[in-house]
Residue frames as a rotation matrix with the C-alpha (Angstrom) as fourth column:
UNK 1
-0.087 -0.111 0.990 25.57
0.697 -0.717 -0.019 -212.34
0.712 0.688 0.139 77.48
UNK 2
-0.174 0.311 -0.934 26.00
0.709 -0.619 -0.338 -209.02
-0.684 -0.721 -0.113 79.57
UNK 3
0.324 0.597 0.734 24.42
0.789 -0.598 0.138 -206.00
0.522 0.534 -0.665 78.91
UNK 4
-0.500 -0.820 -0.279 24.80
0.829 -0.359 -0.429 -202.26
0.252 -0.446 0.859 79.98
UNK 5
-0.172 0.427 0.888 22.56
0.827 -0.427 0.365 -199.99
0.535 0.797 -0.280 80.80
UNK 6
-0.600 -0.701 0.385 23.00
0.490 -0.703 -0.515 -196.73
0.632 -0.120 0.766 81.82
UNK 7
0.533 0.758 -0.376 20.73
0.736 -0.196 0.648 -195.53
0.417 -0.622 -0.663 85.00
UNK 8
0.994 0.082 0.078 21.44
0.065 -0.979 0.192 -192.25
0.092 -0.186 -0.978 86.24
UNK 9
0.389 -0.907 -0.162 24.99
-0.778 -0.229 -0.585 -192.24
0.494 0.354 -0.794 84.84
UNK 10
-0.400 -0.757 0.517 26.31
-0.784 0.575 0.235 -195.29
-0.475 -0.311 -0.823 86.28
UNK 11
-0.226 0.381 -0.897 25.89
-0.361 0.822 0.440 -198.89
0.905 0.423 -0.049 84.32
UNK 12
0.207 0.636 0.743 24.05
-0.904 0.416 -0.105 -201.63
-0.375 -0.650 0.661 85.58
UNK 13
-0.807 -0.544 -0.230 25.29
-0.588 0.778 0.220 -205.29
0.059 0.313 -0.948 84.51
UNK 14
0.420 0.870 0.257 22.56
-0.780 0.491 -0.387 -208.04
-0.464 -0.038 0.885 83.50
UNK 15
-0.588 -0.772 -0.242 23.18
-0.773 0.448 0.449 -211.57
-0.238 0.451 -0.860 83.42
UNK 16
0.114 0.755 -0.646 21.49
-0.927 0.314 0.203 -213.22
0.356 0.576 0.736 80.97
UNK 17
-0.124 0.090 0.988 20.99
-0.827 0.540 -0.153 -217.04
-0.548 -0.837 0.007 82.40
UNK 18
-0.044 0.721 -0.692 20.26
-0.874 0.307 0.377 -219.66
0.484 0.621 0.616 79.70
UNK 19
0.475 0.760 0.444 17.43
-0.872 0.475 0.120 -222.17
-0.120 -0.444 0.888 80.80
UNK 20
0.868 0.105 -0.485 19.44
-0.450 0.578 -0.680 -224.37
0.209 0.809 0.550 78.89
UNK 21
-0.195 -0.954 -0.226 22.66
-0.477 0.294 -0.828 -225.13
0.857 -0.054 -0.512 80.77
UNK 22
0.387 0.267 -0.882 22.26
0.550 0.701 0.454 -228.37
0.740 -0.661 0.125 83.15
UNK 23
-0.031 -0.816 -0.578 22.94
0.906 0.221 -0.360 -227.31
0.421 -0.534 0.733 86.35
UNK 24
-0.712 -0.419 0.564 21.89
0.457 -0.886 -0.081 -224.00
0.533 0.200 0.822 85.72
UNK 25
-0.369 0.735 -0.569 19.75
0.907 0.152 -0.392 -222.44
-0.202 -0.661 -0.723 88.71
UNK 26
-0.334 0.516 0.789 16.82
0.029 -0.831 0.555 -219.49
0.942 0.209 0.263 87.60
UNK 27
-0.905 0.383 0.184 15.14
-0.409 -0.673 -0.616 -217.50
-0.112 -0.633 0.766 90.31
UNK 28
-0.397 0.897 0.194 11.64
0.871 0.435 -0.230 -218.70
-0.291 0.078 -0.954 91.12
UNK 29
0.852 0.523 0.032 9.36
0.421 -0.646 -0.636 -215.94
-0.312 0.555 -0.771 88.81
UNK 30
-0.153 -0.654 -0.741 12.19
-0.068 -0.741 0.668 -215.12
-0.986 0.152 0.069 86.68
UNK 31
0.701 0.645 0.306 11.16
0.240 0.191 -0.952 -214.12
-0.672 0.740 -0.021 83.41
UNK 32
0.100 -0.995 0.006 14.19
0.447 0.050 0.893 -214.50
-0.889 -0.086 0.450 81.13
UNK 33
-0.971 -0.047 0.233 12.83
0.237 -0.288 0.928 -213.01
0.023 0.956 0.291 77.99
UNK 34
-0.374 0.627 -0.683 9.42
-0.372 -0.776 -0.509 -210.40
-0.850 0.063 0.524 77.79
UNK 35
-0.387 0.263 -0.884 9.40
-0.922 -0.123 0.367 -211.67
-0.012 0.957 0.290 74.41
UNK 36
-0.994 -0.102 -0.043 9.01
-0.102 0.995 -0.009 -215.37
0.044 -0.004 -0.999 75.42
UNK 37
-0.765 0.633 -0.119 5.78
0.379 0.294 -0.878 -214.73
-0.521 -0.716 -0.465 77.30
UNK 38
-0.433 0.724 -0.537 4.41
-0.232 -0.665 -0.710 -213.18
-0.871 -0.183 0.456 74.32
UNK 39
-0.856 -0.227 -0.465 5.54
-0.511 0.513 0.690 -215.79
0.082 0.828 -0.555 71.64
UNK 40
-0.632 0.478 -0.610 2.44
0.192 0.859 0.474 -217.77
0.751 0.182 -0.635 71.01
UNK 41
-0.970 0.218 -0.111 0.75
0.072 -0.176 -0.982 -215.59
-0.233 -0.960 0.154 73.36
UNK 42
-0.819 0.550 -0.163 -2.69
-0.504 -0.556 0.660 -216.15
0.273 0.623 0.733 71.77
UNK 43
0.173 0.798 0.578 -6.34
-0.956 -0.004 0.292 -217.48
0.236 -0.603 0.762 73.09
UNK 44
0.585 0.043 -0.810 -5.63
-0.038 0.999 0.026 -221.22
0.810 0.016 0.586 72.45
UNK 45
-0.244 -0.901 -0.358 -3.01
0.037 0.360 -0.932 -220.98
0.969 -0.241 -0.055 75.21
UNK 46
0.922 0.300 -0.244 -3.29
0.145 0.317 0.937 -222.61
0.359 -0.900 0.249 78.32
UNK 47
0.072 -0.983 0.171 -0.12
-0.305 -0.185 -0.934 -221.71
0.950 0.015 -0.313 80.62
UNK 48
-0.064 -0.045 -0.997 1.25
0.731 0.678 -0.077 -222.75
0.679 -0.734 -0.011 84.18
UNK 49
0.735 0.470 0.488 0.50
0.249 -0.857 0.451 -220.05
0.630 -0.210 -0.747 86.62
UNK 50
0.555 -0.703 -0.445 3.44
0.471 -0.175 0.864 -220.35
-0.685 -0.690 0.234 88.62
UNK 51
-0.260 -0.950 -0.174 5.90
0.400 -0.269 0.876 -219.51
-0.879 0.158 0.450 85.35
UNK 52
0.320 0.722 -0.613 3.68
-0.315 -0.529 -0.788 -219.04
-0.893 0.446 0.058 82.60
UNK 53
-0.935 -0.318 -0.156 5.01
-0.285 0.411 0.866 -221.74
-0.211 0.854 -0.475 80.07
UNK 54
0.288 0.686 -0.668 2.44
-0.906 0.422 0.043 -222.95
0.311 0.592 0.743 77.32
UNK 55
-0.539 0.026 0.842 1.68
-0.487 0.806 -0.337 -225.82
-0.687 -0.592 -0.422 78.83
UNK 56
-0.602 0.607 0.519 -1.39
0.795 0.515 0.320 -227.05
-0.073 0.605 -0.792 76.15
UNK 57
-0.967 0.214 -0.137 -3.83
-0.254 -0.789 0.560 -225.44
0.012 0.576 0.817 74.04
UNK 58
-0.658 0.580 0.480 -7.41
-0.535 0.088 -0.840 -225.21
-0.530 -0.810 0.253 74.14
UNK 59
0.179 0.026 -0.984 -7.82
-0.912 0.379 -0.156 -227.35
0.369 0.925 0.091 71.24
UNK 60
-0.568 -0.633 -0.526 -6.35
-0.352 0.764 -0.541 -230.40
0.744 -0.122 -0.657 73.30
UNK 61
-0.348 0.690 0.635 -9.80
-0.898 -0.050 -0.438 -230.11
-0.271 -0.722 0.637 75.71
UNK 62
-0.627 0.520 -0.579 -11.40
-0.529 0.262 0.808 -233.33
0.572 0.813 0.111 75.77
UNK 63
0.319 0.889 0.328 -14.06
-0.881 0.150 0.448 -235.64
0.349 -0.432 0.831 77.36
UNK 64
-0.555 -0.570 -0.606 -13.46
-0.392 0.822 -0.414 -238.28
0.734 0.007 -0.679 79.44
UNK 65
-0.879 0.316 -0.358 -15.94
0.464 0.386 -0.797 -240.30
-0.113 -0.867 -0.486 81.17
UNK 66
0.527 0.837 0.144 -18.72
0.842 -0.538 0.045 -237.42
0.115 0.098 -0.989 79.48
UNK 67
0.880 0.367 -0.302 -17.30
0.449 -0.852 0.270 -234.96
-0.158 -0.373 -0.914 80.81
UNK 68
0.200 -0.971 -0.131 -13.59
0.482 0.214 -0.850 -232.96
0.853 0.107 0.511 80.83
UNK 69
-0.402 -0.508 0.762 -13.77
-0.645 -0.434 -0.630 -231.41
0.650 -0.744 -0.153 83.76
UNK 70
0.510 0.343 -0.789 -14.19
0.339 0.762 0.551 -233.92
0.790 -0.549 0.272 86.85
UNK 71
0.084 -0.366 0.927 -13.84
-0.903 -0.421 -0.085 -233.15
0.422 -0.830 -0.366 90.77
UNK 72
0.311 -0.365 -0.877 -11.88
0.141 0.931 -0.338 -235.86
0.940 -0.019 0.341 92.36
UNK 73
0.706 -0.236 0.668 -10.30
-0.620 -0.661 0.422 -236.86
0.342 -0.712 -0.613 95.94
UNK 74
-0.059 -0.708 -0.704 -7.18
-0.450 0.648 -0.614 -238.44
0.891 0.281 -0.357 96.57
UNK 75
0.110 0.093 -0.990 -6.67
0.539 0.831 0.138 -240.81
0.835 -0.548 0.041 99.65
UNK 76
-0.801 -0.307 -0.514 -5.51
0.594 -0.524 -0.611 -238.21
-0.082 -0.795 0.602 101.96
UNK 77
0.299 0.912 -0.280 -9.06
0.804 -0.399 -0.441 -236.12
-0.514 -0.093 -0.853 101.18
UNK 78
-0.683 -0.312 -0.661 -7.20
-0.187 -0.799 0.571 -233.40
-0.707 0.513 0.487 99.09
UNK 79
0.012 0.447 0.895 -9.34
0.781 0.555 -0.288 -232.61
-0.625 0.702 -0.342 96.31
UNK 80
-0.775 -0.628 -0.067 -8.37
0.179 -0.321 0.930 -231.90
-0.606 0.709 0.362 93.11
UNK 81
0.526 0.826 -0.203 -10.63
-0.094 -0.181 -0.979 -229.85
-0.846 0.534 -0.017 89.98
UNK 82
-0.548 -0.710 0.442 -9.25
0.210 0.394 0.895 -231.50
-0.809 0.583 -0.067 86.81
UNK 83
0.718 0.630 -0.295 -9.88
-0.563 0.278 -0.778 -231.01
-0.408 0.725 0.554 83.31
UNK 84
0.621 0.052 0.782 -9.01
0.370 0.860 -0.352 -233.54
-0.691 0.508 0.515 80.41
UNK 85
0.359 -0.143 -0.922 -6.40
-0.689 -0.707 -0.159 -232.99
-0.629 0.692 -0.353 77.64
UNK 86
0.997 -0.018 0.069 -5.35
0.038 0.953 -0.301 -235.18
-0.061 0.303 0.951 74.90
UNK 87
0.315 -0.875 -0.367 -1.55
0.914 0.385 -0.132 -233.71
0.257 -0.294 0.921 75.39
UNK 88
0.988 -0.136 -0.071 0.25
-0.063 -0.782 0.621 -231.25
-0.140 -0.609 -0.781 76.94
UNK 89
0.460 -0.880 0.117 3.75
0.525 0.163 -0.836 -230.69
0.717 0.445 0.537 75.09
UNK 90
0.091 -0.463 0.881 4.71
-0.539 -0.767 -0.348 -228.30
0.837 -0.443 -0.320 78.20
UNK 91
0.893 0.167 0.418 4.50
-0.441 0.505 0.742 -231.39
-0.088 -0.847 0.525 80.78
UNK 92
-0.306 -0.865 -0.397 6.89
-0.751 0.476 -0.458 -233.20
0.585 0.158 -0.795 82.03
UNK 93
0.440 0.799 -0.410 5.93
-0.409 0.585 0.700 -236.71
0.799 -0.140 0.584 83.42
UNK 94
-0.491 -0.827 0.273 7.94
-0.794 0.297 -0.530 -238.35
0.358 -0.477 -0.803 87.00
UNK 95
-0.465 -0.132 0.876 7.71
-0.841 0.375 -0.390 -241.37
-0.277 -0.917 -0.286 88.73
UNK 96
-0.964 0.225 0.144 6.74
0.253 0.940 0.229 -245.21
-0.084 0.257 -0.963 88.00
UNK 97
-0.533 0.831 -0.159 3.46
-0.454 -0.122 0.883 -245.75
0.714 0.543 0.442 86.61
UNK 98
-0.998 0.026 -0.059 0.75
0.054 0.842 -0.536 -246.79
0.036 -0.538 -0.842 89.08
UNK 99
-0.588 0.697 -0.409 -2.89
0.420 0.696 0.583 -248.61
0.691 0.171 -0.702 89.19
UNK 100
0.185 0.530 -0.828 -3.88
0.979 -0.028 0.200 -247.34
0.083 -0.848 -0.524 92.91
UNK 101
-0.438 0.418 -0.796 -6.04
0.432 -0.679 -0.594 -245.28
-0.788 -0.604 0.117 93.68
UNK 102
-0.999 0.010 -0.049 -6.63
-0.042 -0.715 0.698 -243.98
-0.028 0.699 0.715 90.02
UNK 103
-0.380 0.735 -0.562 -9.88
-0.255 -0.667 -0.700 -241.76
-0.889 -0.122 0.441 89.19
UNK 104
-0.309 0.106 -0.945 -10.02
-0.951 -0.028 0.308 -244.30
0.006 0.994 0.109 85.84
UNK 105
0.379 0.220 0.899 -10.88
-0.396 0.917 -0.058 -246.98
-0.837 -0.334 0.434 85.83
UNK 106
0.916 0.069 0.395 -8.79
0.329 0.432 -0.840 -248.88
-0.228 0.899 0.373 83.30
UNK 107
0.537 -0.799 0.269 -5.58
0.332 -0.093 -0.939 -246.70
0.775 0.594 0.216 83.63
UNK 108
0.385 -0.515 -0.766 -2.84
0.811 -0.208 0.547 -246.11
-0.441 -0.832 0.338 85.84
UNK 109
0.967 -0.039 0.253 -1.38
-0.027 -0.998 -0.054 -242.43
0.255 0.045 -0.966 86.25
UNK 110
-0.348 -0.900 -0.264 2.10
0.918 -0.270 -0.290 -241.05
0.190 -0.343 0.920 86.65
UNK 111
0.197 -0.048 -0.979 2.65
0.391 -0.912 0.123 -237.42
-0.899 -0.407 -0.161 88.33
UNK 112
0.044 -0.179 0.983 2.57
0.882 -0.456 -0.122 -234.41
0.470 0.872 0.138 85.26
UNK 113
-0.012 -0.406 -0.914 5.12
0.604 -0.731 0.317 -231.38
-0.797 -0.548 0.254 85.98
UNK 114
0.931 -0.013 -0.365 5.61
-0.258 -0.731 -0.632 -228.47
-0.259 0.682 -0.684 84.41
UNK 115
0.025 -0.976 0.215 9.13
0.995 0.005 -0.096 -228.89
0.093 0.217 0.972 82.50
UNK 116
-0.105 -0.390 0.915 10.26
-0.143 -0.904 -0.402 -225.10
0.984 -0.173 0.039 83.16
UNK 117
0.069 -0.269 0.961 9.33
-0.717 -0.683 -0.140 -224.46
0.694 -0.679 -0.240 86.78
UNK 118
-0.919 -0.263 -0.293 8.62
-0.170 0.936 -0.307 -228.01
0.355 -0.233 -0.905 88.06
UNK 119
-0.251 0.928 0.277 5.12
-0.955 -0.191 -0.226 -227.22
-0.157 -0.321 0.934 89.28
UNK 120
-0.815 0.526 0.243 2.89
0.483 0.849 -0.215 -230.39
-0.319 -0.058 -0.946 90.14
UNK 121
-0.729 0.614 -0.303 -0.02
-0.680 -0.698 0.222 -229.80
-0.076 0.368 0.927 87.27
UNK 122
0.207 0.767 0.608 -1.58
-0.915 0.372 -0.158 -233.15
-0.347 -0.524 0.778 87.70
UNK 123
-0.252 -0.600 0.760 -1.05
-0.482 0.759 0.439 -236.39
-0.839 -0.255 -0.480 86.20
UNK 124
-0.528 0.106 -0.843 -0.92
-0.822 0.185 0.538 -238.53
0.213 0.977 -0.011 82.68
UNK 125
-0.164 0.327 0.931 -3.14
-0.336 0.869 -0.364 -241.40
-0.928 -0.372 -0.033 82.41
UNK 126
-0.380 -0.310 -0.871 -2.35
-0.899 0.344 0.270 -244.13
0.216 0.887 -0.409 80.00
UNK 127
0.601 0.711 0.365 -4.38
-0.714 0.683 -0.155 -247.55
-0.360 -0.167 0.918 79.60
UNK 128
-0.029 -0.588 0.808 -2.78
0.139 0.798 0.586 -250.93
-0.990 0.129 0.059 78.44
UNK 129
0.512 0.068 0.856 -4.04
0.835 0.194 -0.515 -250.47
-0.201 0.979 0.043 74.94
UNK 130
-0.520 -0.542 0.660 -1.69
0.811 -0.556 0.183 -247.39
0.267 0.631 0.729 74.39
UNK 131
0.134 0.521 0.843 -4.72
0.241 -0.842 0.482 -244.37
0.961 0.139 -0.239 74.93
UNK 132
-0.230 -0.379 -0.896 -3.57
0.959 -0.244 -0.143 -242.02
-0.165 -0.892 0.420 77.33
UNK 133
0.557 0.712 0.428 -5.04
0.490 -0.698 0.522 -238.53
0.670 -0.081 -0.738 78.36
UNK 134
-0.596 -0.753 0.279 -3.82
0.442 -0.598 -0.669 -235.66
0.670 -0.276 0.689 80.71
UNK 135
0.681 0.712 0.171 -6.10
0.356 -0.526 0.772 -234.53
0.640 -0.465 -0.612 83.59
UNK 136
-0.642 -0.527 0.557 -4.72
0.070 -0.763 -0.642 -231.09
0.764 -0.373 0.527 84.46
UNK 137
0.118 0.328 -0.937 -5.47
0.805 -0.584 -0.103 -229.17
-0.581 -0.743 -0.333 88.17
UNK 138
-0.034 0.467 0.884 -7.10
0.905 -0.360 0.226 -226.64
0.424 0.808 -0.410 86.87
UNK 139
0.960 0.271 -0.074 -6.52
0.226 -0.591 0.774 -223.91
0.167 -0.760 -0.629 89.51
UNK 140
0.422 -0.902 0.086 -2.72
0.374 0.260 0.890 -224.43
-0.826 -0.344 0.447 88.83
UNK 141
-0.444 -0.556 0.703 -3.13
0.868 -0.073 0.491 -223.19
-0.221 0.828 0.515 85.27
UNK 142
-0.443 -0.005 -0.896 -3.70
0.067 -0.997 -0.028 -219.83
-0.894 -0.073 0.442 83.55
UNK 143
-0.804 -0.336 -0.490 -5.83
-0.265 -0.536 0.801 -219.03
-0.532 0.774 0.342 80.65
UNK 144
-0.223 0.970 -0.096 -9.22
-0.809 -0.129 0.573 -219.71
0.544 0.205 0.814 78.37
């Protein structure tokens, strides 16, 4: 869709991008719609700080291990403040499931992106019996 809008007598063209066409490449911080960021803009929301999709809600906090938040380090010494969620409909999940190194005992982790900006937000963990959990970097997200 273009638009017109008049700035000191001369138009300005705006093309409207949709998120939605494969292939299609957005500006890193481009906010395609004011209104988006305010749909569902309400306390429960937890968002990705790089783009600011609803990522999970604070309703989806839980405990693992006692606790939901848990300070971890990965083999290279990077360490990561996670909390716990039981899902996160704004993730997106890559790579083969694996056993090593995980911060569970009992479950192996895949990498969890943001599906809008791609943002590494931390990582699903899922056990043989089926019970799987989300332990977000917390320093990566935005909100209560």
């Amino acid at each position: 869709m273009i638009e017109s809008i008049p700035i000191d007598s001369r138009p300005i063209r705006l093309l409207r991008i949709p998120s939605d066409i494969p292939g299609g490449v957005t500006p890193e911080g481009f906010v395609e719609d004011e209104a988006e960021l305010k749909a569902g803009d309400d306390e429960e929301s937890i968002r990705c700080r790089q783009c600011h999709q609803v990522i999970t809600r604070s309703s989806e906090r839980i405990e693992i291990q006692g606790s939901h938040q848990h300070t971890f380090a990965n083999p290279h010494g990077i360490v990561f403040n996670i909390g716990c969620f039981r899902s996160c409909s704004g993730c997106g999940y890559i790579g083969p499931a694996s056993g090593e190194f995980t911060w569970f005992r009992g479950f192996s982790w895949r990498i969890a992106i943001c599906s809008k900006c791609l943002t590494h937000l931390g990582w699903l963990f899922a056990s043989r019996g089926n019970q799987s959990f989300n332990g977000l970097i917390l320093d990566r997200l935005i909100g209560p």
